[in-house]
DSSP file (Angstrom, degrees, kcal/mol; ACC not computed):
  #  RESIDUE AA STRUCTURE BP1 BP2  ACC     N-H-->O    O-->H-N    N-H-->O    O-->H-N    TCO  KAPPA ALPHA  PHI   PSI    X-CA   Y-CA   Z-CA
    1    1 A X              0   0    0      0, 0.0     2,-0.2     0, 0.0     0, 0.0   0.000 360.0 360.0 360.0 130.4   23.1  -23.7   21.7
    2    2 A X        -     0   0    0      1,-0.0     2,-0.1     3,-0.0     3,-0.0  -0.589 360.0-124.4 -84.0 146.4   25.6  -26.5   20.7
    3    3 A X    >>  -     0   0    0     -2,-0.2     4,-1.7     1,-0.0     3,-1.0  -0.423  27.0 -96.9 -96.0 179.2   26.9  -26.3   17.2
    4    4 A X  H >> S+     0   0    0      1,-0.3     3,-2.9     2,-0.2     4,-0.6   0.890 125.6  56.0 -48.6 -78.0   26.7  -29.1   14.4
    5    5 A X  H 3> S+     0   0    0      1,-0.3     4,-0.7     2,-0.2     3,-0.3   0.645 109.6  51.3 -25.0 -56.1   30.5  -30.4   15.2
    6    6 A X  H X> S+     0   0    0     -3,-1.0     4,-4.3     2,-0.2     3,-2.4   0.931 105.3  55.6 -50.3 -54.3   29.1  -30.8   19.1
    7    7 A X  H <X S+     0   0    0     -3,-2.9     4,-4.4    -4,-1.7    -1,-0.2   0.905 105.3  52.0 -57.9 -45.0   26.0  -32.9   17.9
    8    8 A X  H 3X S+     0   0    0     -4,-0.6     4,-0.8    -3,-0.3    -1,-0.4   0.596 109.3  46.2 -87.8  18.9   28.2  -35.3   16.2
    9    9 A X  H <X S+     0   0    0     -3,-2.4     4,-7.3    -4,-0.7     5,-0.7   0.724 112.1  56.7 -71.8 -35.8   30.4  -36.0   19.2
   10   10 A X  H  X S+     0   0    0     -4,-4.3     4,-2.5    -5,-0.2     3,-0.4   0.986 106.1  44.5 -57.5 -50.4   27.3  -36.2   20.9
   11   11 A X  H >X>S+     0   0    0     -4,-4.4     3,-2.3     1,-0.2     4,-1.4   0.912 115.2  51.5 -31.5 -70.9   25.8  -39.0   18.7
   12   12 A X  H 3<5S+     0   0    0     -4,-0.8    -1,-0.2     1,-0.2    -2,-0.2   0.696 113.0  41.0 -38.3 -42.8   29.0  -40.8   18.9
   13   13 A X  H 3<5S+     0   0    0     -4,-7.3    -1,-0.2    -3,-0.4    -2,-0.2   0.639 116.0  52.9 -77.2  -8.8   29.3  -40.7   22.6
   14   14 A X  H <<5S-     0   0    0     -4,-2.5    -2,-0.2    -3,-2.3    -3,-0.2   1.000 105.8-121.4 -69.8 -42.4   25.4  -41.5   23.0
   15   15 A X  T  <5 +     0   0    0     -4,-1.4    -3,-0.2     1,-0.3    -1,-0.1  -0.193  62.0 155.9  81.2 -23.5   25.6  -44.4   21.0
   16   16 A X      < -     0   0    0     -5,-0.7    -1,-0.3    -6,-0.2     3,-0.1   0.018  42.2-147.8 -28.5 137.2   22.9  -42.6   18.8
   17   17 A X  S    S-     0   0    0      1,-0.3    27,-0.7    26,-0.1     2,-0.2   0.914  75.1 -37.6 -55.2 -87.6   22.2  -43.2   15.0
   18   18 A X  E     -A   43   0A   0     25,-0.2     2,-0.6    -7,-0.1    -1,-0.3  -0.746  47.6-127.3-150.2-175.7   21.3  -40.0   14.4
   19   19 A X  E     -A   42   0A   0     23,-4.8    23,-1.8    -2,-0.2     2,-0.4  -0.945  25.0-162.6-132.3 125.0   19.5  -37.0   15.6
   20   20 A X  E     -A   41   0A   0     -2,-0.6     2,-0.2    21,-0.2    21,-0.2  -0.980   5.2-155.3-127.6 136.2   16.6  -35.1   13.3
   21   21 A X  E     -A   40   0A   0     19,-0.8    19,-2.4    -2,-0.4    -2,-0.0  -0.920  14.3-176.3-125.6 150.4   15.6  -31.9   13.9
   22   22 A X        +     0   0    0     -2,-0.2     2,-0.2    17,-0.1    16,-0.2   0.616  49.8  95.9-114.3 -21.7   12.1  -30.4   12.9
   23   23 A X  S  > S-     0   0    0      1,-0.1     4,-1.2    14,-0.1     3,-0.4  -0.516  75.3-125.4 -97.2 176.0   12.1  -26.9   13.7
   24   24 A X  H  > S+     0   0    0     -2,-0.2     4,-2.1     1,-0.2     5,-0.3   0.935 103.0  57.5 -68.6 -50.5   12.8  -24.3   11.8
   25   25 A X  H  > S+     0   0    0      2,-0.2     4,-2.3     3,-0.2    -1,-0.2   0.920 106.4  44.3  -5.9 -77.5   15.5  -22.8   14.2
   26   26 A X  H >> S+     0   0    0     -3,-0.4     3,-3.1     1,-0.2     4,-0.6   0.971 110.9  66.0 -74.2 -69.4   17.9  -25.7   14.5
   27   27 A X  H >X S+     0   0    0     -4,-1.2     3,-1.6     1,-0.4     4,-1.1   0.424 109.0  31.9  16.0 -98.2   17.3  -25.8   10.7
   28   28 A X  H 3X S+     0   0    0     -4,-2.1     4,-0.8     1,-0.3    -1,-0.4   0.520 119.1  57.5 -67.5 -30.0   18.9  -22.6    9.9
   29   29 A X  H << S+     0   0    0     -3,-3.1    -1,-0.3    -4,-2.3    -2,-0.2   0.818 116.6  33.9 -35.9 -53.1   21.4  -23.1   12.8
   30   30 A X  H << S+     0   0    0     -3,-1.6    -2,-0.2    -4,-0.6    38,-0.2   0.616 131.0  25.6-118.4 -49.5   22.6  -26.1   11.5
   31   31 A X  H  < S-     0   0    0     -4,-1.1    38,-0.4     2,-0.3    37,-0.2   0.465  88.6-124.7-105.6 -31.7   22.4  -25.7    7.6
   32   32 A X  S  < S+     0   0    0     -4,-0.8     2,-0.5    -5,-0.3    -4,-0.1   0.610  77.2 113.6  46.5  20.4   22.6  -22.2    7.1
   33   33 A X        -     0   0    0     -6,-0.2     2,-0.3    -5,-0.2    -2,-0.3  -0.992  61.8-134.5-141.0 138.2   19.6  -22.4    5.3
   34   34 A X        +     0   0    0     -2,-0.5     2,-0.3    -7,-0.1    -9,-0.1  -0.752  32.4 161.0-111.1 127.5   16.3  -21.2    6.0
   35   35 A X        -     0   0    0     -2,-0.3    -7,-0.2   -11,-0.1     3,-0.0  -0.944  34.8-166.3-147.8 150.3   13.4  -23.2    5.6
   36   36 A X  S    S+     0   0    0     -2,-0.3   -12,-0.1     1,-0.1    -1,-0.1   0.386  93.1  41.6-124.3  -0.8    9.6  -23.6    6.5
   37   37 A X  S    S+     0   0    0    -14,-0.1    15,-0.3   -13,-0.1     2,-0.2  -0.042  90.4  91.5-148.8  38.1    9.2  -26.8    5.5
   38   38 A X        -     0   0    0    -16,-0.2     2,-0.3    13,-0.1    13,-0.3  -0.519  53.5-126.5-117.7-174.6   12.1  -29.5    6.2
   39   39 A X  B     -B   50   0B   0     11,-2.0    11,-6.2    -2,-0.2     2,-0.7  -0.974  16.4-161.5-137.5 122.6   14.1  -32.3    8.2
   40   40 A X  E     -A   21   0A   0    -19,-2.4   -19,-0.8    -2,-0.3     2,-0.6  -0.830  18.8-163.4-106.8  98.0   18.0  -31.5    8.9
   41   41 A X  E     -A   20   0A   0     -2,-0.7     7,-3.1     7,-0.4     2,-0.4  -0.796   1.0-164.4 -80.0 118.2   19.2  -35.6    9.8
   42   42 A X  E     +A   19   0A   0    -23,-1.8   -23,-4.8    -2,-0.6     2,-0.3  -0.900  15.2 172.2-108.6 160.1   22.2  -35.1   11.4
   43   43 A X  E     -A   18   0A   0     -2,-0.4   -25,-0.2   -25,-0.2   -32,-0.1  -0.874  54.6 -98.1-138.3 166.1   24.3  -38.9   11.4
   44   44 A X  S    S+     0   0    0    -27,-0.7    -1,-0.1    -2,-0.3     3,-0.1   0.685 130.2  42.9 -75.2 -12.7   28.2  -39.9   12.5
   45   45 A X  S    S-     0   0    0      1,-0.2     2,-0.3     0, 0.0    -1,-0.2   0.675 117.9  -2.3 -59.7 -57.8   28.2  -39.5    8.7
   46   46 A X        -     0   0    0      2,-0.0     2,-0.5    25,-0.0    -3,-0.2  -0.889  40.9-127.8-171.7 149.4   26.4  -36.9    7.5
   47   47 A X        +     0   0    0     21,-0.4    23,-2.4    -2,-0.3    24,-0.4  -0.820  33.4 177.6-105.8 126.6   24.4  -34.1    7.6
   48   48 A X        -     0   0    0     -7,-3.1     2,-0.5    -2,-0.5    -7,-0.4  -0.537  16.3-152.0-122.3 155.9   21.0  -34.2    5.0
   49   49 A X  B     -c   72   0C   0     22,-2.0    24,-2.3    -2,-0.2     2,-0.7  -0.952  15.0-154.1-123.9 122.5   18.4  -31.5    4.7
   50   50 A X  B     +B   39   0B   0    -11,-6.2   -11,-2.0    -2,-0.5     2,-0.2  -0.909  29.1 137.5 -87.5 127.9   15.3  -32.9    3.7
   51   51 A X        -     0   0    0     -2,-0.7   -13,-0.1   -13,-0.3     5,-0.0  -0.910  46.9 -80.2 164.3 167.6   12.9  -30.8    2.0
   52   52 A X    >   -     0   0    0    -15,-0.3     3,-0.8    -2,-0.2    -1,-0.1  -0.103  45.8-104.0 -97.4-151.2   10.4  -30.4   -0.7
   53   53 A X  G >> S+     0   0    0      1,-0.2     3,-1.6     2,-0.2     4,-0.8   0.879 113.3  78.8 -68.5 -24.9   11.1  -29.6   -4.4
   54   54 A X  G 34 S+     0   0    0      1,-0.3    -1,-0.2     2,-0.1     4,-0.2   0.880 112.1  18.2 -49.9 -44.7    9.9  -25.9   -3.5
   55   55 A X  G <4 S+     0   0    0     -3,-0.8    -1,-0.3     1,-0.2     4,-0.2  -0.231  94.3 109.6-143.4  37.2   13.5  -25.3   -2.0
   56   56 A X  T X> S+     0   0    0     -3,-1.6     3,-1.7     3,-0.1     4,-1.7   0.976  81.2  39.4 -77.0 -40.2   15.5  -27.9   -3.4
   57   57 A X  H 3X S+     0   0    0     -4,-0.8     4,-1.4     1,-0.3     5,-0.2   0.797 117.6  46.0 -78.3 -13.9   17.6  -26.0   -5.7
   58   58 A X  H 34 S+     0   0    0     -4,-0.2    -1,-0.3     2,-0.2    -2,-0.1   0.419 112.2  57.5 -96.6  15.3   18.2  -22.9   -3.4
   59   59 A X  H X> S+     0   0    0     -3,-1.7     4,-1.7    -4,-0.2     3,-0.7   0.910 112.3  44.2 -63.0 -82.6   18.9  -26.2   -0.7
   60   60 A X  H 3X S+     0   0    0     -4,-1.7     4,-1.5     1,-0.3     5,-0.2   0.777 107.7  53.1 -49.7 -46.5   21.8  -27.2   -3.4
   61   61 A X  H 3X S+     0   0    0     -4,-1.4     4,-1.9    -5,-0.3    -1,-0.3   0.888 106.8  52.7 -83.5 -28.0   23.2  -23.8   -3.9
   62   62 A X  H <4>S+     0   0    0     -3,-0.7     5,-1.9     2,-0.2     4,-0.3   0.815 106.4  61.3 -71.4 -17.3   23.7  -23.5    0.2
   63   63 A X  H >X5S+     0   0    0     -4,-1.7     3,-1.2     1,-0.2     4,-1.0   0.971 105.3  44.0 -79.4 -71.2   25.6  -26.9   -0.2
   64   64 A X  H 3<5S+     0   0    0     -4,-1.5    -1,-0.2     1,-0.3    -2,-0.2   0.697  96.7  74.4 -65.9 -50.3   27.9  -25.5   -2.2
   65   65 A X  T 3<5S-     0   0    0     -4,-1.9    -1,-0.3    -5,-0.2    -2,-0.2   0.441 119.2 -93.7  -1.4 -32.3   28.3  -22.6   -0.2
   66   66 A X  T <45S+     0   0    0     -3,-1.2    -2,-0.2    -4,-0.3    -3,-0.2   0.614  72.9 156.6 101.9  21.5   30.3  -24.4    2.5
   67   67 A X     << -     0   0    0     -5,-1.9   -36,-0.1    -4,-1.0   -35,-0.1   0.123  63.6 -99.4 -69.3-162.1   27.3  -25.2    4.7
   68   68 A X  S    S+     0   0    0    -37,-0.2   -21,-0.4   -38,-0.2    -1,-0.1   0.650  87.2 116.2 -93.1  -1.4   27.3  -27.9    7.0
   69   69 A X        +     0   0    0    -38,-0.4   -21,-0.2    -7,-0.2     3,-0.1  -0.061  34.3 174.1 -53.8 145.9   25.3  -30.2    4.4
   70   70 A X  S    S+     0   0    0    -23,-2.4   -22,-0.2     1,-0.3     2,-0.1   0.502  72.3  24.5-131.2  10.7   26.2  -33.2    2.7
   71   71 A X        -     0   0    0    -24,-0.4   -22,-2.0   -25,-0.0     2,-0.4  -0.870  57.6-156.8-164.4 134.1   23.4  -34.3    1.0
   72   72 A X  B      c   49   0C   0    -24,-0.2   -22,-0.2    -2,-0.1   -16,-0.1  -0.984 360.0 360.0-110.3 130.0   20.4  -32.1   -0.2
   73   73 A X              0   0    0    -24,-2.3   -23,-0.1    -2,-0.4    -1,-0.1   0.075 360.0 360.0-134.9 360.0   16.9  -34.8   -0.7
C-alpha cells in the first residue's frame, strides 16, 4: 500500500485534482482515524476527512495529534 506522501506525488504527476477514498481501510491508513462512516479527500493541498457530527470531535482531536489531516468537515 502507498502511503499519503505517495498519493500526493501521484496526483501531481497524474494531473489529478484529487483522489477520495471511501473505504474504511484507506481511511484509517491515511488519517489515523478510524471511522465507519466518512470521505478522506486527499488534494495537492490537502488532506480533509469528511464525516458526520457523530465523530467530528474525536475527527478534531486526531488532527491535532499529528495525523495526516488538514481539515476535519
Amino acid at each position: 500500500m502507498i502511503n499519503g506522501r505517495e498519493i500526493y506525488k501521484k496526483i501531481e504527476n497524474e494531473g489529478y485534482d484529487a483522489a477520495v477514498f471511501f473505504d474504511e481501510i484507506s481511511q484509517r491508513y491515511l488519517t489515523g482515524f478510524y471511522t465507519t462512516d466518512g470521505i478522506v479527500l486527499v488534494s495537492k493541498q490537502e488532506t480533509a476527512l469528511i464525516t458526520d457530527s457523530r465523530y467530528f470531535e474525536a475527527a478534531s482531536i486526531a488532527k491535532s495529534n499529528g495525523t495526516l489531516l488538514d481539515d476535519v468537515t
